[in-house]
C-alpha positions in Angstrom: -2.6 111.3 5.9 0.0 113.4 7.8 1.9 115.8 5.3 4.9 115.7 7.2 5.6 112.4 5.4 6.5 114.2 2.1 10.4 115.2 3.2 9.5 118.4 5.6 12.4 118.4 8.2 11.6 118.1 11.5 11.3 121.5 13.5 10.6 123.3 10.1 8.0 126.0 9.4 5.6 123.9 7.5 5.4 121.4 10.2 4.7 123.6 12.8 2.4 125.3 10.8 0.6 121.6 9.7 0.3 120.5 13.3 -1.2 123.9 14.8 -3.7 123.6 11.4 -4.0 119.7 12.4 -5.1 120.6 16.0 -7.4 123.5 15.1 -9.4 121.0 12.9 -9.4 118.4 15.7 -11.1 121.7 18.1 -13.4 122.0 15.2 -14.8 119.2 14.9 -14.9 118.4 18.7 -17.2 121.8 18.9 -14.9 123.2 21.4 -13.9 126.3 19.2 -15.5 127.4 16.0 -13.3 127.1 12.8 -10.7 130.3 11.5 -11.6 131.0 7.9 -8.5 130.7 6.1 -7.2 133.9 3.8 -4.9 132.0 1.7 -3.1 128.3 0.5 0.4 127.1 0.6 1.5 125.6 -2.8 3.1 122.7 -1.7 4.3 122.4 -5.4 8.1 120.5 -5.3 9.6 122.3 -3.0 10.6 118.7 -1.7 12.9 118.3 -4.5 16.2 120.1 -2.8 18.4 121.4 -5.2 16.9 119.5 -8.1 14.4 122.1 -8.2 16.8 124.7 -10.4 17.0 121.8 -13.0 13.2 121.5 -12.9 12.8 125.1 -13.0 15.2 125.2 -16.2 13.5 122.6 -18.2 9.5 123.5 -17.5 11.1 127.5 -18.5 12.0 126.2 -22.2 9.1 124.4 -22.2 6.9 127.1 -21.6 8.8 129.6 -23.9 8.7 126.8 -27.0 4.9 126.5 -26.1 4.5 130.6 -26.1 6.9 130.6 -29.2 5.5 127.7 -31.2 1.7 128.5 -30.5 2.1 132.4 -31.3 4.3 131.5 -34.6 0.9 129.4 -35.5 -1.5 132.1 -34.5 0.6 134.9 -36.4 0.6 132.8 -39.7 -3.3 132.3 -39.6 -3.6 135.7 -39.0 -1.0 137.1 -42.0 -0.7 134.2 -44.6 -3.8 134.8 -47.2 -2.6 131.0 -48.2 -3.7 129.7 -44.7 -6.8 131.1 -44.8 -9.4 127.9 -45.0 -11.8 127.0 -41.7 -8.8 124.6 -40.7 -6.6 127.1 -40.0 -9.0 129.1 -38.7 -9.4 126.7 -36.0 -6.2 125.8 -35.6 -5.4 129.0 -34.5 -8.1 129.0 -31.9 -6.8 125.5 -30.3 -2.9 127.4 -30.4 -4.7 130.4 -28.3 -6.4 128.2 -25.7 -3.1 126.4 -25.4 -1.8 129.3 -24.4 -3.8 130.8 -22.1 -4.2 127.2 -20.8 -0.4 126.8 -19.9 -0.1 130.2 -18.7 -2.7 130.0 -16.0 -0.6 127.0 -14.0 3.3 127.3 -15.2 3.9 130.6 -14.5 2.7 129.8 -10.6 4.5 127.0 -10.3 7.9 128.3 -12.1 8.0 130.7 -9.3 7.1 128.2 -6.9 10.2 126.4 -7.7 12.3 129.8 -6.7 10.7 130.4 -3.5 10.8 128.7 -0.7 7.3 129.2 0.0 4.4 129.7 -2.5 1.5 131.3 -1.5 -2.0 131.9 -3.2 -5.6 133.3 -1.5 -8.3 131.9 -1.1 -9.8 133.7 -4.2 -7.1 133.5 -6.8 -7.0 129.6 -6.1 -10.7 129.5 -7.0 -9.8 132.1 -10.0 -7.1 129.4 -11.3 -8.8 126.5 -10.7 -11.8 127.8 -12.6 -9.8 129.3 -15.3 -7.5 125.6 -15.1 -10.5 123.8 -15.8 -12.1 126.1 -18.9 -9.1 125.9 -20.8 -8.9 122.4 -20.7 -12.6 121.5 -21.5 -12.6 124.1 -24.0 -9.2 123.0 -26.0 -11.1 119.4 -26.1 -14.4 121.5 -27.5 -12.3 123.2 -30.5 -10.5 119.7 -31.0 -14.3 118.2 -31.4 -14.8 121.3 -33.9 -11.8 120.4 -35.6 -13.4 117.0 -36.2 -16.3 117.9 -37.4 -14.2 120.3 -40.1 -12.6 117.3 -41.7 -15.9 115.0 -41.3 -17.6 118.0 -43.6 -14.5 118.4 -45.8 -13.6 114.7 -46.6 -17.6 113.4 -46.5 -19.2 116.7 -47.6 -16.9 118.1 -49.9 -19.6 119.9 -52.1 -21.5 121.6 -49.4 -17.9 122.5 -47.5 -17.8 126.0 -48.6 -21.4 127.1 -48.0 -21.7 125.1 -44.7 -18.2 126.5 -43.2 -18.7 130.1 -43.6 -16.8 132.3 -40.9 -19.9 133.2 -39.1 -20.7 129.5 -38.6 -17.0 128.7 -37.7 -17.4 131.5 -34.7 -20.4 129.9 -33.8 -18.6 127.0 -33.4 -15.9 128.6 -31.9 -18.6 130.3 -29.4 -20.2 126.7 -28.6 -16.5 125.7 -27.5 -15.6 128.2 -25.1 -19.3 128.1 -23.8 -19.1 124.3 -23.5 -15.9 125.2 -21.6 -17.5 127.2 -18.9 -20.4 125.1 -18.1 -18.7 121.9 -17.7 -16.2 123.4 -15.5 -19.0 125.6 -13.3 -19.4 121.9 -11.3 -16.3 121.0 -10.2 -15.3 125.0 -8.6 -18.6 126.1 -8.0 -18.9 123.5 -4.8 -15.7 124.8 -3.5 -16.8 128.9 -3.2 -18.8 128.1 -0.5 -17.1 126.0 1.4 -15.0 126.6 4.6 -11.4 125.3 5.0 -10.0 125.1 8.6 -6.5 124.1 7.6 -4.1 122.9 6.8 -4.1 125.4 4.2 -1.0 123.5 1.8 -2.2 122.4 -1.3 -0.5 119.1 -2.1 -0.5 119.8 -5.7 1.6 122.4 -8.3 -1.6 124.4 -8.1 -5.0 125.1 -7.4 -6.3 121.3 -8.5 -9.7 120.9 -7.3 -9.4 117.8 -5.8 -6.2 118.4 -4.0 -8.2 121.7 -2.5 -11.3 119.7 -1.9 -9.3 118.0 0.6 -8.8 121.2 3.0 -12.5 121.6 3.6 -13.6 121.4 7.2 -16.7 118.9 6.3 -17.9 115.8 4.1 -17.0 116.5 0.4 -18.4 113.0 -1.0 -21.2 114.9 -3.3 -18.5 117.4 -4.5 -16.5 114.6 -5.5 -19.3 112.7 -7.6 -20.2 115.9 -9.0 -17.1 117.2 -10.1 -16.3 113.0 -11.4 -19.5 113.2 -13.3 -18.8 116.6 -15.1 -15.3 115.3 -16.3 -16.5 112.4 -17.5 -19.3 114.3 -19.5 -17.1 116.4 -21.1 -14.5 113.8 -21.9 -16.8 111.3 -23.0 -18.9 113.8 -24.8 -16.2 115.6 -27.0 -14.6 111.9 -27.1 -17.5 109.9 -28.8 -18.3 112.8 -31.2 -14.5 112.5 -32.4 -14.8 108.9 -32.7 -18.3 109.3 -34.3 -16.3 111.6 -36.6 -13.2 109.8 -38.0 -15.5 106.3 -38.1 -17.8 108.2 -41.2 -14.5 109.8 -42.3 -13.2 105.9 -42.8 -16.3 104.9 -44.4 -15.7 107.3 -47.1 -12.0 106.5 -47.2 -13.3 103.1 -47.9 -15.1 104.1 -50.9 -12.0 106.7 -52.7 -9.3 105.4 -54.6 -5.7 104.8 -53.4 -4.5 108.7 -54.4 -7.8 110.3 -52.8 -7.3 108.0 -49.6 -4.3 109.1 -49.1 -4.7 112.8 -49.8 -7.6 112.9 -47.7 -6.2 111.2 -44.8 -2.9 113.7 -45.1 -5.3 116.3 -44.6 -6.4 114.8 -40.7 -3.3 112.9 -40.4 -2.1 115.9 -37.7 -5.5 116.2 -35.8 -5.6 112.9 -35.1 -2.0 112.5 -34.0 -3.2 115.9 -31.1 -6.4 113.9 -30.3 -4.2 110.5 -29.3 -2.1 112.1 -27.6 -4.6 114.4 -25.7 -7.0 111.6 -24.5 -3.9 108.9 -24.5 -1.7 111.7 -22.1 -5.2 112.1 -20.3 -6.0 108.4 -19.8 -2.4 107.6 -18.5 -3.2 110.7 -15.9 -5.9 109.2 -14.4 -4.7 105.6 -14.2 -1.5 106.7 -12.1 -3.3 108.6 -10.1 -5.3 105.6 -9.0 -2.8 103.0 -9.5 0.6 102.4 -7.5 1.3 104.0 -4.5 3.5 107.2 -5.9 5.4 110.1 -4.5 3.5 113.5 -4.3 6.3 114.7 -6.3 5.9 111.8 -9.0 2.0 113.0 -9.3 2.8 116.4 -9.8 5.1 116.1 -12.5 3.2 113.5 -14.3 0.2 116.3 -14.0 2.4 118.9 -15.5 3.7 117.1 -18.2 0.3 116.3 -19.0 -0.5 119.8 -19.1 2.5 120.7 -20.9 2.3 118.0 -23.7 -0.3 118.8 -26.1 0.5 122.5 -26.1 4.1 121.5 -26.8 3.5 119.3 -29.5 1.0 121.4 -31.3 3.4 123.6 -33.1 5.7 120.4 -34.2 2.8 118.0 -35.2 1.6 120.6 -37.4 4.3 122.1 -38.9 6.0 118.5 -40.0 2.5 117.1 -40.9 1.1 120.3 -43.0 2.9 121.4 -46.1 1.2 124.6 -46.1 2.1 125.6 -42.6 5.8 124.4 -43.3 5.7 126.5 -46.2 4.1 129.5 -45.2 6.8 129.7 -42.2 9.5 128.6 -44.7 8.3 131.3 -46.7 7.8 134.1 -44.2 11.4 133.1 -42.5 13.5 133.0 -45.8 11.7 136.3 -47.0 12.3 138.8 -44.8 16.0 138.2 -44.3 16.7 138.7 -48.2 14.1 141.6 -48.3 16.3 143.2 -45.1 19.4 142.3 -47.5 18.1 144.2 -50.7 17.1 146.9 -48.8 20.5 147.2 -46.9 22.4 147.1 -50.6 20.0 149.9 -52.4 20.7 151.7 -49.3 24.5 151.5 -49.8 24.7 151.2 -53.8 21.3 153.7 -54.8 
């Protein structure tokens, strides 16, 4: 598909530079000249967007700040509260972490992309994102799967809770996430080290996607493609059924408790379960748009990055309106130290 199709004006930079790359891959494939080995990629991003790019730009910014605020706020009350101290918490904090570091790989990129005229990445720091892209996201559905598991042992298990989730079990657990993580995502970047891209060297995504980049290769990518397909399904389906497999024992004890322990227990998963909808809902609406209806590159991209945003976004608010001990621990900690500053300001004045 010619990229010139997605708003370039005619006689601009990017075309010229798309047909010279479009004509060096026709010499390379017709043996007449052996390919260049490109040093870097053009973010194609939405630069097409004109001057609704600065409104863009504003709006992904406060996102990304409520996401840093939020998440850190959770991380900081784990950390200092001696009341929010149980394995929930303790993995709650993990999943705020990931959702940060999981955000920051791609937004940052593509906030600046939306300044610049033209966004450049090399070769290496695409594969650097794309890996990094991939581990957070695998991994954040890993500690969401632990989370499961923590409520299936507290609601089910309630006796053996306290000697089975000691904290050098929850690390493990932890540990098993983030390794999960980085073998699950070792298949879909690993193909594309290797490989040799002959241009054109834009990237018709907000960042280093792997599929958008398998595109540039100079050579049949079909295996790559069923082998990075087959590792996203495994870890979807895999993190997916043990949640499921979860919450369906966590109902059958429901089913046995009176109407006052129901309803306590289910307050204490009520949040979870609202992140893992949305997570694999925001997911499955992802991939059905991407392979139904015949959309705008634009339209993609911003579907993808509200998809990435979403969940880290939410985090803080589900949380904080569904847990009374979070509300109150921040309720507490906010209200505190402005009357502590107050007393301390008046014995200053009035020893």
């Amino acid at each position: 598909m010619d990229l010139r199709t997605f708003g370039n004006v005619q006689g601009s930079p990017t075309d010229v530079h798309v047909s010279w790359a479009g004509g060096q891959r026709a010499m390379t494939q017709n043996g007449s000249r052996p390919p260049e080995v490109l040093s870097y990629f053009i973010i194609q991003g939405l630069s097409n967007l004109g001057e609704t790019r600065i409104m863009v730009f504003y709006i992904f910014l406060v996102a990304y700040i409520f996401i840093l605020v939020g998440n850190s706020m959770i991380i900081f009350m784990s950390l200092t509260n001696p009341k929010l101290s149980s394995p929930m918490y303790f993995f709650l904090h993990n999943l705020s972490l990931v959702d940060i570091l999981y955000t920051t790989v791609t937004i940052p990129n593509m906030l600046s992309g939306l300044l610049t005229k033209t966004h450049t990445i090399s070769v290496r720091g695409c594969f650097v994102q794309m890996y990094c892209f991939i581990q957070m996201a695998v991994t954040g559905r890993g500690i969401l799967t632990v989370m499961a598991y923590d409520r299936y042992m507290a609601i089910c298990n309630p006796l053996h809770y306290t000697a089975v989730m000691t904290r050098p079990f929850r690390c493990v657990l932890i540990a098993a996430a983030w390794v999960f993580g980085a073998i699950c995502s070792l298949p879909g970047t690993a193909p594309t080290w290797n490989k040799t891209y002959c241009g054109p060297n834009i990237v018709r995504h907000g960042w280093c996607d792997p599929s958008s980049v398998r595109r540039l290769v100079c050579g049949d990518t079909y295996s790559d493609n069923i082998l990075s397909l087959s590792s996203a399904l495994v870890a979807l389906l895999l993190t997916g059924v043990l949640i499921v497999t979860s919450y369906i024992l966590i109902g059958l004890s429901l089913s046995k408790m009176n109407t006052a322990e129901r309803l306590k227990a289910f307050g204490t998963c009520a949040a979870h379960l609202t992140v893992v909808s949305i997570s694999y809902g925001s997911a499955s609406f992802v991939y059905i748009s991407y392979r139904v209806g015949n959309f705008p590159a634009e339209v993609r991209i911003i579907v993808s990055v509200l998809y990435t945003v979403l969940t880290p976004f939410l985090n803080p608010v589900i949380y904080s309106l569904r847990n009374k001990e979070l509300r109150d621990a921040i309720r507490s900690t906010f209200c505190r130290r402005p009357a502590l500053a107050a007393k301390r300001l008046i014995n200053t004045v009035y020893p």
